[in-house]
TIDO-980434 format. One record per atom (N, C-alpha, C): y, z, x. Coordinates in steps of 0.2 Angstrom, whole numbers, plus 5000, padded with zeros to 4 digits. Last residue first. Layout:
<paros>
Y,Z,X
...
</paros>
This chain:
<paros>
4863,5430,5007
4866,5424,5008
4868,5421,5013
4850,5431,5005
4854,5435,5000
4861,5429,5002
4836,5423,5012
4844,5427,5013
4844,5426,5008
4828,5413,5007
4825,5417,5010
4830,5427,5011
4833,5400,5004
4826,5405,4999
4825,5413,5002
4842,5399,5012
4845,5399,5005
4836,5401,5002
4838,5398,5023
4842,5402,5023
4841,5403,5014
4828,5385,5022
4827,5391,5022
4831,5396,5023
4836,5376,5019
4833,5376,5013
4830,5386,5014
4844,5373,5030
4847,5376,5024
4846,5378,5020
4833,5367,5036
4837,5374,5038
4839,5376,5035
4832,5356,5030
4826,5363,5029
4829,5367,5031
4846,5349,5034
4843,5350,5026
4837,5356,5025
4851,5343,5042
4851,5351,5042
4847,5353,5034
4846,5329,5041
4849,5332,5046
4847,5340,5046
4835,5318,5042
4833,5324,5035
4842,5326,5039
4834,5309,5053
4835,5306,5044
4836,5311,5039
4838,5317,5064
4842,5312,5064
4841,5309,5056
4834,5336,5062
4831,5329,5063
4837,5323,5060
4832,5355,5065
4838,5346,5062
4834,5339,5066
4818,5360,5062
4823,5358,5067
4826,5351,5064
4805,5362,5057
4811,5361,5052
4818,5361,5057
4791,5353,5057
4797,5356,5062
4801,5356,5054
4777,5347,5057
4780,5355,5053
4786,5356,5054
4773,5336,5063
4778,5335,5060
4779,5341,5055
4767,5339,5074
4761,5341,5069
4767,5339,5063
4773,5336,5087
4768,5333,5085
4764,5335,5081
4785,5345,5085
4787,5338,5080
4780,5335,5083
4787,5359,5081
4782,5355,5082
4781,5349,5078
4800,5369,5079
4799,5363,5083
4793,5359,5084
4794,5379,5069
4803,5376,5070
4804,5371,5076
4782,5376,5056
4785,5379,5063
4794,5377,5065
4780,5390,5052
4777,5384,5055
4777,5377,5055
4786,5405,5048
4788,5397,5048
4783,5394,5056
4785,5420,5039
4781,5417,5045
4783,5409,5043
4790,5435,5033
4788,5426,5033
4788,5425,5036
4788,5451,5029
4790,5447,5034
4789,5441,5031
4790,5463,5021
4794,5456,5019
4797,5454,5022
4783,5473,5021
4787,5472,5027
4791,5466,5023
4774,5473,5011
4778,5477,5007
4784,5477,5014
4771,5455,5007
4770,5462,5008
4775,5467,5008
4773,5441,4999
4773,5442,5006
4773,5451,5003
4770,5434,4986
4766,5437,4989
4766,5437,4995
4785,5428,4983
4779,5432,4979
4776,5437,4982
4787,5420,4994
4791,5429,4990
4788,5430,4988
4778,5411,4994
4778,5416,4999
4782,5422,4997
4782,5404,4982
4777,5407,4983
4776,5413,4988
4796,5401,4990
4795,5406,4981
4788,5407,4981
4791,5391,4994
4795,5396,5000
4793,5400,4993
4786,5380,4989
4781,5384,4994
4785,5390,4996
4797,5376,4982
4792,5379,4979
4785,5384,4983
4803,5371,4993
4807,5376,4989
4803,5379,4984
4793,5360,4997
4796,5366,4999
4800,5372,4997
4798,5352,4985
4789,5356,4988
4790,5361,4991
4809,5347,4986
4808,5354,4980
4800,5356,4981
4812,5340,4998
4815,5349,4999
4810,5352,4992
4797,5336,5009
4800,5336,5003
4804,5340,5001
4788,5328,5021
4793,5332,5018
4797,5328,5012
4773,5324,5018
4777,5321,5018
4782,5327,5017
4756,5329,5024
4760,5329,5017
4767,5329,5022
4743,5318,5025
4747,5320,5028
4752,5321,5022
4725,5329,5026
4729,5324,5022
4737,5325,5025
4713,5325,5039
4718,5328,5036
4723,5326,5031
4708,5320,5049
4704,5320,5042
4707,5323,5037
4710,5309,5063
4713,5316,5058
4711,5315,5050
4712,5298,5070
4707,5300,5063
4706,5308,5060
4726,5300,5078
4723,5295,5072
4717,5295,5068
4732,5314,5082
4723,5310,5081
4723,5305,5076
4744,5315,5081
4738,5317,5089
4733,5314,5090
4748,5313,5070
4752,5310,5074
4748,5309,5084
4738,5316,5060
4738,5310,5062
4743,5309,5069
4741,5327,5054
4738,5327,5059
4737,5319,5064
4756,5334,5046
4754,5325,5049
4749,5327,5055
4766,5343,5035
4761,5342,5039
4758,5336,5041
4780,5353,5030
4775,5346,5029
4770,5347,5035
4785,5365,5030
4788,5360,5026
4785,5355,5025
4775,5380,5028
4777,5374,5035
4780,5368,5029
4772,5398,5030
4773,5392,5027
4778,5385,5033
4765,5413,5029
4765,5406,5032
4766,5401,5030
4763,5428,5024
4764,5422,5023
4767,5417,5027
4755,5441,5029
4763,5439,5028
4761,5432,5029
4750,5460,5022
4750,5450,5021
4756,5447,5022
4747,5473,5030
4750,5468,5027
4750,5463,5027
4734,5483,5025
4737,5481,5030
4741,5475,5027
4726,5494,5020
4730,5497,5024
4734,5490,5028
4716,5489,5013
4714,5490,5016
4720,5494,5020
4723,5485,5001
4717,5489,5001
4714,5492,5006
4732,5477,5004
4735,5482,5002
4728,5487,5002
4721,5466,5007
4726,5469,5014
4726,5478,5011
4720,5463,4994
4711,5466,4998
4717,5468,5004
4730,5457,4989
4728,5463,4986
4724,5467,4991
4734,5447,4998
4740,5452,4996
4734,5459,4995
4724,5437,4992
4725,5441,5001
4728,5446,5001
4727,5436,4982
4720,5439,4982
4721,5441,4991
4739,5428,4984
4738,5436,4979
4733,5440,4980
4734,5418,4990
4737,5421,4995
4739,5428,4990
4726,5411,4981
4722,5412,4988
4728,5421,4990
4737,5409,4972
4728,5410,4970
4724,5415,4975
4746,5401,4979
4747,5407,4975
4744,5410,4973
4738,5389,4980
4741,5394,4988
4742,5400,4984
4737,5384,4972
4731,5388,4974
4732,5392,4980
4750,5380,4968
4746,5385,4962
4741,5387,4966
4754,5372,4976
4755,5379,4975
4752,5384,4972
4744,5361,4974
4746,5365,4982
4748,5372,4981
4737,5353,4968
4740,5357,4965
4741,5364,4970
4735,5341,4977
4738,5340,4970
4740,5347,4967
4728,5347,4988
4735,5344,4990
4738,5343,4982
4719,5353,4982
4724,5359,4986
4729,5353,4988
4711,5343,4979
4711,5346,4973
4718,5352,4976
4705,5338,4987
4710,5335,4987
4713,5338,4983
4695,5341,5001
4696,5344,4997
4705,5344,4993
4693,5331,5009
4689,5332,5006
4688,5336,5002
4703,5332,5020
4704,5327,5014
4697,5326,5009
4711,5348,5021
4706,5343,5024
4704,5337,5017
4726,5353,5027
4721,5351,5021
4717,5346,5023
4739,5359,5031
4731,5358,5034
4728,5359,5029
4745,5369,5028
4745,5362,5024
4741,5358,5028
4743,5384,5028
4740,5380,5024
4742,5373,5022
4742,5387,5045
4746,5385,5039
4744,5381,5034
4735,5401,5047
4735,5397,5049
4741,5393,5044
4739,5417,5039
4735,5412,5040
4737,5407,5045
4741,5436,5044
4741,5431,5038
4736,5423,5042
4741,5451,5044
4736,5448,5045
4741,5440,5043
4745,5469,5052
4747,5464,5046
4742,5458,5049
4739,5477,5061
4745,5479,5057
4747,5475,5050
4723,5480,5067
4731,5477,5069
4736,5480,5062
4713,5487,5064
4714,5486,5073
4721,5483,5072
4709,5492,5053
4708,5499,5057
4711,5495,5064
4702,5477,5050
4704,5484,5046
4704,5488,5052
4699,5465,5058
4706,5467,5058
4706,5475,5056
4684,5463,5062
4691,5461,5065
4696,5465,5065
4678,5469,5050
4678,5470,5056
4683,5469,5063
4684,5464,5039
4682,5469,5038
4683,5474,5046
4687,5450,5041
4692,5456,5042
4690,5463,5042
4681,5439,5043
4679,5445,5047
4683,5450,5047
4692,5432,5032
4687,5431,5036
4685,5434,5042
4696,5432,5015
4697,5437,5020
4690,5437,5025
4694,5412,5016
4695,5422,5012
4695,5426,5018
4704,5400,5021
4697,5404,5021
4699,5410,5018
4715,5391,5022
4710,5393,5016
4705,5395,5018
4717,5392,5040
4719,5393,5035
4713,5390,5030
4709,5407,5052
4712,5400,5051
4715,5398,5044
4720,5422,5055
4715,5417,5054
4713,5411,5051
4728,5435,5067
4730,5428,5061
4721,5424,5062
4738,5451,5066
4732,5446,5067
4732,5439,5060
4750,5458,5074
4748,5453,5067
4741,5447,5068
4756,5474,5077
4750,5469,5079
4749,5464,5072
4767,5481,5086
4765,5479,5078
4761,5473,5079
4767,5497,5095
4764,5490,5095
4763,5488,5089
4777,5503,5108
4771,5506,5102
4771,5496,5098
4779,5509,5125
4778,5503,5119
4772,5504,5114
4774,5517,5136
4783,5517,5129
4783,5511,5125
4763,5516,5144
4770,5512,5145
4777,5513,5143
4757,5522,5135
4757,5525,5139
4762,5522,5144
4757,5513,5123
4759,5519,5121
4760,5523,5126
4750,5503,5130
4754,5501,5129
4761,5508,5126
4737,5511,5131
4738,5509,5136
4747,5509,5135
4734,5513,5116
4737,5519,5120
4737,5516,5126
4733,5501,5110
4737,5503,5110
4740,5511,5114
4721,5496,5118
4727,5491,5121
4733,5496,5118
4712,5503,5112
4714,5506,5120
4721,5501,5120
4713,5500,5098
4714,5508,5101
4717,5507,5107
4707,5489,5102
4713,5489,5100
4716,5493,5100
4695,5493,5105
4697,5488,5109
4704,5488,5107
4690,5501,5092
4689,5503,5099
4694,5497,5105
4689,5490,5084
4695,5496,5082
4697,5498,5089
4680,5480,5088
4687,5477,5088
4691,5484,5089
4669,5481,5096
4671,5484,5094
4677,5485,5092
4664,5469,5104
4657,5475,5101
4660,5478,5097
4673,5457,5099
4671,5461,5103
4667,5465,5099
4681,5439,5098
4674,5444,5097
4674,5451,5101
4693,5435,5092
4693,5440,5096
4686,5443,5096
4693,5426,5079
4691,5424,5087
4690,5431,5090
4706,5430,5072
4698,5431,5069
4693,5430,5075
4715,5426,5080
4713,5435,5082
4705,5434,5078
4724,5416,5084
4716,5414,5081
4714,5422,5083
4736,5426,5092
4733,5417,5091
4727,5417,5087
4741,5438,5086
4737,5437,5090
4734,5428,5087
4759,5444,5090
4755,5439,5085
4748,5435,5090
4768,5458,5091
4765,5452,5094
4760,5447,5089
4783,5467,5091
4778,5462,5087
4774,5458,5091
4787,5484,5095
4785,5477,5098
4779,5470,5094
4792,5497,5079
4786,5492,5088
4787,5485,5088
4801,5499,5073
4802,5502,5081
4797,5499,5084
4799,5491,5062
4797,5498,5062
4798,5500,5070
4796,5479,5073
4795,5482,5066
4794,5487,5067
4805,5467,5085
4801,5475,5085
4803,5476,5073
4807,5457,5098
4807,5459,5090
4805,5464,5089
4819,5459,5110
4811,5457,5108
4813,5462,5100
4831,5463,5117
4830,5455,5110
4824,5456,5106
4832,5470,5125
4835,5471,5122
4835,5467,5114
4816,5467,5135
4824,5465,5133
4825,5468,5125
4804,5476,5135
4809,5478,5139
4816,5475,5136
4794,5467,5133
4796,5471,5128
4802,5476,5129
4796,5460,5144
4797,5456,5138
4800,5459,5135
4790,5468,5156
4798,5467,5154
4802,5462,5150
4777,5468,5148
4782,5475,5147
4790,5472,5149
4767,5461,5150
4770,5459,5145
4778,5466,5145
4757,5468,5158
4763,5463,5162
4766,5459,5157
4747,5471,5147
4751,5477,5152
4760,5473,5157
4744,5461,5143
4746,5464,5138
4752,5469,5143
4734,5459,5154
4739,5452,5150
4744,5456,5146
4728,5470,5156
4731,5467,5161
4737,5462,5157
4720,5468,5142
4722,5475,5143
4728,5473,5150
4711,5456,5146
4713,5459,5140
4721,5462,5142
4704,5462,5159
4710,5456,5159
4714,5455,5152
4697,5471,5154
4702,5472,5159
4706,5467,5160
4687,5462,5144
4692,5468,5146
4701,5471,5148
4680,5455,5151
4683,5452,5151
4691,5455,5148
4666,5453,5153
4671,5458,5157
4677,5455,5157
4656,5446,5143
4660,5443,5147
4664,5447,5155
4653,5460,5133
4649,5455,5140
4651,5452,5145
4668,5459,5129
4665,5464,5134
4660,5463,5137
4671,5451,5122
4675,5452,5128
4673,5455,5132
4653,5442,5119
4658,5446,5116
4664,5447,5122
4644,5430,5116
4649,5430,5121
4657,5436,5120
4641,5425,5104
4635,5428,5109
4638,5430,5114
4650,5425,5095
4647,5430,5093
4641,5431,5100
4663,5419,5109
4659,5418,5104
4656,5422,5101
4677,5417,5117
4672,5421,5115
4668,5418,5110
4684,5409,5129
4680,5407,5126
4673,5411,5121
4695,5412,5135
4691,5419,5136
4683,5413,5134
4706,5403,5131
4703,5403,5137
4697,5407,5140
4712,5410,5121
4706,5406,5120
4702,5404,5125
4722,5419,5119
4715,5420,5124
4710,5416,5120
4738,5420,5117
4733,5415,5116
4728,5417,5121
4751,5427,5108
4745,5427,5114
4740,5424,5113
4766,5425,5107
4762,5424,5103
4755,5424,5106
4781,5437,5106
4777,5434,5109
4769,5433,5106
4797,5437,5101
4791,5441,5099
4786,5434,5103
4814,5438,5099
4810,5433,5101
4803,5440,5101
4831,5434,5092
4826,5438,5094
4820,5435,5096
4848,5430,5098
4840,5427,5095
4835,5433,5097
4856,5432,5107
4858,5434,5101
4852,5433,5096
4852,5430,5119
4849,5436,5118
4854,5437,5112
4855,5417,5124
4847,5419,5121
4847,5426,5120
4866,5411,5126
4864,5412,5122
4858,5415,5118
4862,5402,5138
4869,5407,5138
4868,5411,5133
4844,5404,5144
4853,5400,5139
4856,5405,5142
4834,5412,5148
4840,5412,5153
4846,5405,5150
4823,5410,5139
4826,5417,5140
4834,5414,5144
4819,5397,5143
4822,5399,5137
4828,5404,5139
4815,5399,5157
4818,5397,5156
4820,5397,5149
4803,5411,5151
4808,5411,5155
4814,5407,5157
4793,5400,5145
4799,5406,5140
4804,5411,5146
4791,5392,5156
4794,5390,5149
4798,5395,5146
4785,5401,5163
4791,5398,5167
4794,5395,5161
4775,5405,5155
4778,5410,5160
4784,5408,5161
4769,5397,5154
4768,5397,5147
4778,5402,5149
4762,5390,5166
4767,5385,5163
4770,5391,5155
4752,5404,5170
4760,5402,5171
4767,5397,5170
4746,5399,5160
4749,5406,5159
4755,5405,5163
4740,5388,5163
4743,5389,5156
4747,5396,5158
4734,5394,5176
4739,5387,5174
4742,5390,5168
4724,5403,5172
4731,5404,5176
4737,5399,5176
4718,5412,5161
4719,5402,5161
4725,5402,5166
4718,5424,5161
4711,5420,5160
4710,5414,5164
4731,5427,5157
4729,5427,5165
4722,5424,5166
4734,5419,5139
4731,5422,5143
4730,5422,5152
4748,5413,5136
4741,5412,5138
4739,5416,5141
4762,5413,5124
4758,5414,5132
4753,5417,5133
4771,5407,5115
4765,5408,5118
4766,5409,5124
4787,5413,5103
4784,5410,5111
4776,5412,5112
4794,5414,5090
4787,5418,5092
4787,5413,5099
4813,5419,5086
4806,5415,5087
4798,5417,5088
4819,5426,5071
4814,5431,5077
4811,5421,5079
4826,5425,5059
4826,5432,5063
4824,5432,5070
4834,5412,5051
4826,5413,5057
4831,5420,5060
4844,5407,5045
4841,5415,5043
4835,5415,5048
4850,5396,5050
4845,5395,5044
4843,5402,5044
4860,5397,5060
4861,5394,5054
4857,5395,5048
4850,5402,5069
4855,5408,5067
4855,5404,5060
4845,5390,5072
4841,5396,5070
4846,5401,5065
4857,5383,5078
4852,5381,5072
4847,5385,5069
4857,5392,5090
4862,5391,5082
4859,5389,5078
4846,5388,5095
4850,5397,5093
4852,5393,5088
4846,5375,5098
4841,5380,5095
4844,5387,5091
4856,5377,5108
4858,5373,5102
4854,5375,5097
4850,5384,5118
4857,5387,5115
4858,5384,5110
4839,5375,5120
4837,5383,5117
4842,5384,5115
4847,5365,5128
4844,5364,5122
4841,5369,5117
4847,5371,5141
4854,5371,5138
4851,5367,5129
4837,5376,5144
4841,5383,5142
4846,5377,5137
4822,5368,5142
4828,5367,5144
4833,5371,5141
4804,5368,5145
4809,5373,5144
4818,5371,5145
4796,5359,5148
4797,5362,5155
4802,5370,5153
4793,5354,5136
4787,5356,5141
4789,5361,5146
4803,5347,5132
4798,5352,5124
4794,5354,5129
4818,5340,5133
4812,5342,5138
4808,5347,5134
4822,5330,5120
4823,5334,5124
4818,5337,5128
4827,5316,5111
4820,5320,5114
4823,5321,5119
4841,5322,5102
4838,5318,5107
4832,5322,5105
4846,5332,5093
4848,5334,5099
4844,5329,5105
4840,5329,5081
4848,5326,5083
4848,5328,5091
4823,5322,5084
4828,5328,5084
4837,5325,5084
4818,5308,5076
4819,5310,5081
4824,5314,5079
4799,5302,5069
4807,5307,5068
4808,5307,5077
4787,5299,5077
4793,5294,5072
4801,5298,5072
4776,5299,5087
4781,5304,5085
4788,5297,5082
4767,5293,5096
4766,5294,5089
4770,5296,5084
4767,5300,5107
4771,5291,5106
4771,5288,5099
4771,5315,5109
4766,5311,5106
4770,5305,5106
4778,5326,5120
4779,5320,5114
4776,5317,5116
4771,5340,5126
4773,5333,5129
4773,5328,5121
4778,5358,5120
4772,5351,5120
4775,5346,5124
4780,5373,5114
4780,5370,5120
4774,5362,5121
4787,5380,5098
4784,5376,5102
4785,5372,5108
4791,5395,5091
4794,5389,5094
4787,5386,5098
4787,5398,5074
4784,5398,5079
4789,5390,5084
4798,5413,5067
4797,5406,5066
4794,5403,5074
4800,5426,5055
4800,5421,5059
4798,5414,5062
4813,5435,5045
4808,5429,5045
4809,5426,5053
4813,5444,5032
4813,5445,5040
4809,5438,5040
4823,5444,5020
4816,5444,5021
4821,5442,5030
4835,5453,5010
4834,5448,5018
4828,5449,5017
4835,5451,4990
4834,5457,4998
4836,5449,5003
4833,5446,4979
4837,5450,4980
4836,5452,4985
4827,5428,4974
4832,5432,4983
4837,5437,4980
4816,5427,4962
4826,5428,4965
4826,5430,4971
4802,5420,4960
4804,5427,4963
4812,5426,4965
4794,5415,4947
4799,5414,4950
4802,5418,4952
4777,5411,4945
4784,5417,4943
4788,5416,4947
4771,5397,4941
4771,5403,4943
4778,5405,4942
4761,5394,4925
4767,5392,4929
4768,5398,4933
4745,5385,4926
4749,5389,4925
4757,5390,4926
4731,5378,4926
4736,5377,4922
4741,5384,4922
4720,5383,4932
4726,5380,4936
4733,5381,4933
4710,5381,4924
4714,5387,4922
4720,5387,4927
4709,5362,4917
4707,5371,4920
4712,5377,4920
4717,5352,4916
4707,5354,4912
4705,5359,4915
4728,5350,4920
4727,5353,4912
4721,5354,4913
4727,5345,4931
4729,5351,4932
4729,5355,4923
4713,5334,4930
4719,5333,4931
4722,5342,4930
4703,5327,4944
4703,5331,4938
4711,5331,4936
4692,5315,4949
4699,5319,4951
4702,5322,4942
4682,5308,4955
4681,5310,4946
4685,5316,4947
4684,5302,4965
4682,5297,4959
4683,5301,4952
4686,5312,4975
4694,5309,4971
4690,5304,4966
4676,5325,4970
4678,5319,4972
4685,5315,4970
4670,5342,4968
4675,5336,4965
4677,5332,4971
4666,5355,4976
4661,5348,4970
4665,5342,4967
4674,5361,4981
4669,5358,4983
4667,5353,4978
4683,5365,4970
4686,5362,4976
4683,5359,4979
4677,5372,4960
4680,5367,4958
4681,5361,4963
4673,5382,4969
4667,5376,4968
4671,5372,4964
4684,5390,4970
4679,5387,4979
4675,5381,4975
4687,5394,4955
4692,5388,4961
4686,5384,4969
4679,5401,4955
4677,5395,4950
4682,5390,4954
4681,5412,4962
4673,5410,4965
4674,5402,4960
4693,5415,4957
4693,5414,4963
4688,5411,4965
4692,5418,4946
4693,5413,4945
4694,5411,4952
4684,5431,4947
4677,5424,4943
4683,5419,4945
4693,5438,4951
4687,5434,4958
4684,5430,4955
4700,5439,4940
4702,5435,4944
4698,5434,4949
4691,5447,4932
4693,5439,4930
4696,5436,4935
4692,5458,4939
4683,5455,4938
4685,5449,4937
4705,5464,4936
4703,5461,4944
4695,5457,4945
4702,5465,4922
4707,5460,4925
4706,5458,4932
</paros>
């Protein structure tokens, strides 16, 4: 059974490559053809959701009920509105960036942003986990962290993280502090296990013990995991799968079924490995808003799309039964499910109701 399902996994990659929209197939002429399982909400899934800090696009159509508001500088009295809207929808946990000391600007705009959040009237009924961006590190396979010396600055970003891990709010699994490693498949080092070892006895030497969520880009198979993640983080998932690139049209026509395909074969090879698969899902998707030649396909929201993508993600979320939303504000990639003036409360609602018992 496990041999049939890679043969249907290696016959999906080249159905996907090789087909053109001229000679577009239809979901009858293969093994696609299925129906998936229908997972009930009997349990709370933990769910969080990526807040976002940007300047609006001029490109941006939809507008938030709450106006355009300051998405840059952080404004407490718009984060209190957030809350509710969160609480409304069963969102557990935001996730906030912050950039690496590498890139001192970004780190401190990242700084003064989730600081001003922190300080609503209301911000410590929300819980909050932090999202860590070192891309500024600029690693490579010829430019590991350690060439670089770049190390100690690793280890330093993580260390001056503690009166995060300190409020009362921060998220925590299983007793440890969640962090989610931005593009972690990126993290080149001589020796990821080694590397992740020291941040956690550093941070174990502080009083913070550490849920580590490494993330890599989306539809790709288990990509460096071997070495990247086994033995270094805690749970893994993807980018958002509605980033589709339009050369592979065959994942926007039959979107679930291969996300269900992709993301059981993820489930399994984690559970094998000791680590948990947590699912990523986002309502719609527009690259186009940033880049007008975005080669992206733009998918439109829609609730029973989404109410189909949520039921995929029960399926195959892990034995944590976290979900991941991407996103709750990024109205430059049109993912947000924050109330908007044409949809109003509609994906908030949609997500309580897949996700809560009630």
């Amino acid at each position: 059974m496990k041999t049939l399902k890679y043969i249907k996994t290696f016959a999906l990659g080249l159905v996907t490559m090789s087909c053109t929209v001229d000679d577009a197939i239809v979901v009858e002429d293969h093994f696609i053809d299925y129906e998936i399982e229908e997972v009930p909400v009997e349990t709370d899934y933990t769910v969080g959701a990526h807040y976002s800090r940007f300047e609006w696009s001029s490109s941006v159509t939809q507008t938030p009920t709450l106006g355009r508001y300051d998405a840059d500088g952080g404004n407490p009295s718009v984060y209190t509105e957030h809350v509710n809207q969160a609480k409304a929808a069963g969102i557990d946990y935001f996730l906030f960036t912050l950039n690496s000391q590498n890139d001192p600007e970004a780190h401190q705009a990242d700084t003064g942003f989730n600081n001003n959040l922190l300080s609503a009237s209301n911000a410590g009924e929300m819980n909050f986990a932090l999202t860590y961006n070192f891309n500024s590190m600029e690693l490579d396979p010829n430019n590991s962290i350690e060439s670089l010396g770049l190390v100690d600055t690793f280890l330093k970003d993580f260390a001056d993280m503690l009166p995060y891990f300190q409020r009362s709010n921060y998220m925590q699994v299983d007793g440890k502090a969640v962090v989610f490693m931005n593009n972690s498949h990126n993290l080149f080092s001589e020796d990821n296990v080694a590397l992740y070892q020291s941040l956690r006895e550093q941070m174990s030497g502080l009083g913070v013990e550490m849920y580590i969520i490494g993330e890599q880009n989306e539809w790709t198979p288990p990509l460096r995991y071997d070495f990247r993640f086994v033995g270094a983080v805690d749970a893994l998932t993807h980018a958002t799968y509605t980033n589709i690139n339009r050369n592979f049209y065959d994942r926007r026509n039959f979107f679930h079924r291969f996300t269900d395909q992709a993301w059981s074969y993820h489930q399994e090879k984690m559970n094998e490995n000791n680590l948990d698969y947590i699912p990523t899902i986002s309502p719609s998707y527009d690259g186009t808003i940033l880049d007008p030649t975005s080669n992206s396909f733009v998918i439109e929201k829609d609730e029973e799309w989404f109410e189909n993508f949520a039921n995929v993600a029960r399926k195959t979320a892990g034995n944590s039964q976290l979900i991941l939303v991407d996103s709750f504000n990024d109205w430059n990639r049109n993912t947000q499910i924050e109330a908007a003036e044409s949809y109003s409360n509609s994906f908030l609602t949609l997500l309580r109701t897949e996700f809560k018992v009630n």
